[in-house]
C-alpha positions, 0 to 999 in steps of 0.5 A: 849627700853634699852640702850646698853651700849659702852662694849656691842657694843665692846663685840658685834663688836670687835675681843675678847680681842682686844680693847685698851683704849686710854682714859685719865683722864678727866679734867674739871677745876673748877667745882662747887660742885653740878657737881663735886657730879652729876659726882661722881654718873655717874661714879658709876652708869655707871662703866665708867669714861666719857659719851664716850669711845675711842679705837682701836680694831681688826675686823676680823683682821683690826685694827679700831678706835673706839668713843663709847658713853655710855648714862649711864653717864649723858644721854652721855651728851658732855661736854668740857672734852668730847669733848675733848676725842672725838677730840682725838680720832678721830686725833689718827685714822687720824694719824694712818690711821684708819678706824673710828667707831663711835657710839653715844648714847646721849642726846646732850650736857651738861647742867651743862656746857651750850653753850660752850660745845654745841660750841665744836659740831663745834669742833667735826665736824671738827676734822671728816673732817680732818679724812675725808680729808685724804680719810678714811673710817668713819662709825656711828652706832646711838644708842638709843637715839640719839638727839639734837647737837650730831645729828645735828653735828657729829653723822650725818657726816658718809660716811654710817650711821646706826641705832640700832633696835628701836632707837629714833633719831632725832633733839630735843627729843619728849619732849623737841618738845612738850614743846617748840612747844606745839605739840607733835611729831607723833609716830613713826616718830623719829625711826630709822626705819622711817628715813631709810624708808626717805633716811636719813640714810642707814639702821637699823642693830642689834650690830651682823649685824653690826660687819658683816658690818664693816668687809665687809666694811673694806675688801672692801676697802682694796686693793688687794696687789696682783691686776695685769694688766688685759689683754686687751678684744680682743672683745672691739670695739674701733674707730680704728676699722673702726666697722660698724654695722649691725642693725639699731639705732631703733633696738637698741632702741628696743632691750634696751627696752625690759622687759628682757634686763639685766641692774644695778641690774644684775651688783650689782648680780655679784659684791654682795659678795662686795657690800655695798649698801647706802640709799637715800640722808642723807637729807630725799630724796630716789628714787629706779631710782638709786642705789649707793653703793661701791664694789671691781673690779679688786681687787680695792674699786670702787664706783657704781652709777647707773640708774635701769631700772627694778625701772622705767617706763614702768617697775615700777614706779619710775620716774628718779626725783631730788630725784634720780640725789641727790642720784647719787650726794651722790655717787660722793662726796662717791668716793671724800671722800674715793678717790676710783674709780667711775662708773656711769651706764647709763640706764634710758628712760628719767627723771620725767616730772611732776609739782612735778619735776619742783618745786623741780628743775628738771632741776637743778639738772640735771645741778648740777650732771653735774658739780659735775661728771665733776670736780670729783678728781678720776677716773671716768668712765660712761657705756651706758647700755641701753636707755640713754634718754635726760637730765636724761642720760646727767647727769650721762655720763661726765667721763674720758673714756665712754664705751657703751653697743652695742645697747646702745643709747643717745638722747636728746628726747625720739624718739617719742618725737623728731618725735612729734617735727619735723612731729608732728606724733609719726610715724617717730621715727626711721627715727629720731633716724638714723638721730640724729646718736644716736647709739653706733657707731655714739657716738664712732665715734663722739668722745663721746664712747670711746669703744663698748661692742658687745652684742652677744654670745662669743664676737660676734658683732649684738647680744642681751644682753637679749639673753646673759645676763650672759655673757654680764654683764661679758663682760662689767665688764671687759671692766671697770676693763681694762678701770680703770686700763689705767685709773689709771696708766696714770694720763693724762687721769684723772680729771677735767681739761682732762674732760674740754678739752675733752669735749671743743675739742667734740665741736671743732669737730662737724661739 
């Protein structure tokens, strides 16, 4: 395929006539003839005077800072005097607080300049973290081709990564693989599309698509000036209350099973015109168990991670694996880096129990989104929407307020399973559940839940969000929205050290 050029993207993405060139002459010291003569062509032949061009331009009106690689210029080698402007390009975006689209096109570093210039990957990187540190958003579109150091490094640091149609990406270029190994690399494998098909990146969008993209990003995460305190849900049930139910813990357990209940994918439905979703770990894992993406709530950028329970069994085929929890993980360290709000949603029966779970460290990854969840610095708040089944839901529920679906549940063991333990039988589940108080309710009450959503019509307690699916999932957002917003306004309530005590008191209050 072509190679579409750093004036493309900006004719394609920016607002028109609104790019400004930072650029400065470039300064490469004292060079030999044979590479002063290589640049001399480069520039003729590309029209530009380095392999990147910085900037700012307007997208939809919001100002962007942009770091385009242009592959004419000697393949968009990165040498020093590129790296350079890349360095300071990326600390004018961090001054100026900007946004950050990114966009190589290269081949890797520079020949003619050697292993210093592959040196300055490192420097790179680290000018994008101090873009990170400051909780900016930072966006990479890969373009044909991308490989070697600018891969490994910074072309592989976005908050969200893109693809152009057909580009090839990947750690060394197919030649240069076949000639050290001796093997050739299979087709297809270093394309844009197979590595979003992998999770290594979120997706693979033409120049059009992705102007639309960065638009809804930014707009995304700009707050809403305007955001004021939402008014208290009168139909959230909280301790105080003194609720007692009128169903069982097994008709709840029944009801979160059925086919027809409404679960993360109606929440994402209702939250679409701001929804931005992400694909797989980045690292080559990818589960439809969970979903993670950023929205707006309240007027406020929140970060949505969440359990699909039409993705799992008995409904599909997706088993809550370690694959799954790394994803999860991927959207907490999403909220760390943008520092915006997160929200976990809790609806699984149970994590995958296979050989292949074990060997891929089930149990640990259970235990690190744990603590990953607990030590997060911004707000956090967990909703049980459903089933919350063993060690799968545990991980995904340690936040600084937990609301609960009125037939929501929590339980160490699938009630089958627990029955199984204690009688050996399957056919003492629901006597089980009763008495490992697995309810909403018992969770309020044990300290665990701090607020129940009812799941009735018009707020009314003893209903069935299958009956009401709309109006459920608007209910629960709200509930959210009211909870992130005492959340957000006492600081008492937030982060690690209130979830450690909370959780250390959970334990000095059991009996």
């Amino acid at each position: 395929m072509g190679h579409t050029s750093a004036q493309q993207l900006i004719d394609e993405v920016l607002d028109p006539d609104s790019f400004q060139n930072w650029g400065t002459t470039p300064n490469y010291g004292d060079i030999d003839e044979a590479y002063k003569d290589s640049l001399a062509r480069a520039r003729e032949k590309s029209g530009v005077d380095e392999a990147v061009i910085i900037g700012e331009g307007r997208v939809a009106g919001h100002r962007v800072a942009c770091v385009l690689g242009e592959f004419r210029f000697l393949g968009g080698s990165i040498g020093a005097a590129t790296a350079r402007r890349i360095i300071d390009g990326i600390h004018r975006a961090t001054a100026e607080n900007l946004p950050l689209l990114i966009s190589p096109s290269s081949g890797g570093t520079r020949m003619q300049e050697g292993t210093p210039a592959f040196s300055l990957m490192v420097s790179i990187t680290t000018a994008v973290y101090r873009h990170k540190d400051k909780h900016l958003p930072f966006l990479v579109y890969l373009r044909n081709p991308t490989t070697g150091g600018v891969m490994a490094s910074w072309g592989s640091a976005g908050n969200l990564t893109f693809a152009e149609p057909g580009a090839l990406l990947g750690f060394l270029g197919p030649r240069v693989v076949e000639l050290t190994t001796g093997k050739p690399m299979p087709p297809g494998v270093q394309t844009g599309e197979n590595l979003a098909t992998h999770g290594v990146i979120d997706g693979v969008i033409n120049p059009a698509e992705l102007r639309a993209s960065v638009i809804k990003l930014v707009t995304t995460l700009t707050p809403d000036p305007q955001q004021h305190a939402p008014a208290r849900p009168d139909y959230l049930i909280t301790a105080e209350q003194g609720y007692e139910p009128e169903h069982s813990a097994w008709d709840s357990i029944v009801a979160t099973r059925r086919s027809d209940r409404p679960g993360l994918r109606d929440v994402l439905a209702v939250l679409s015109d701001s929804y931005i979703e992400l694909n797989g770990t980045g690292d080559g894992r990818h589960s439809p168990a969970v979903q993670v993406g950023i929205a707006t709530l309240g007027g406020r950028p929140v970060v949505i991670m969440g359990q699909d329970r039409h993705a799992q069994p008995p409904h599909a085929v997706s088993e809550l694996g370690p694959a799954a929890l790394r994803f999860a993980r991927r959207g907490i360290q999403l909220a760390h880096e943008l520092n915006i709000p997160l929200i976990s949603f809790i609806d699984t029966p149970g994590a995958e129990l296979s050989r292949e779970a074990e060997e891929a460290g089930m149990a640990g990854s259970i235990s690190r989104t744990l603590n990953e969840l607990v030590s997060v610095d911004v707000p956090t708040v967990s909703v049980i929407l459903g089933q919350g089944c063993g060690g799968g839901a545990l991980a995904m529920l340690p936040s600084d307020a937990v609301i609960s679906a009125e037939h929501g549940w929590l339980s160490p063991l699938p009630p089958e399973g627990a029955s199984a333990i204690i009688y050996r039988d399957v056919h003492h589940a629901a006597e089980m559940m009763d008495a490992q108080d697995v309810s909403a309710v018992c969770l309020m009450n044990a300290g665990i839940v701090s607020g129940i959503v009812p799941e009735g019509p018009d707020g009314a307690a003893s209903g069935d969000a299958a009956d009401n699916p709309e109006e459920f999932i608007t209910r629960i957002l709200e509930a959210v929205d009211y909870t992130l917003w005492n959340l957000e306004h006492n600081v008492k309530l937030v982060g690690r050290e209130h979830r450690f005590q909370g959780y250390e008191k959970l334990a000095e209050m059991q009996p």
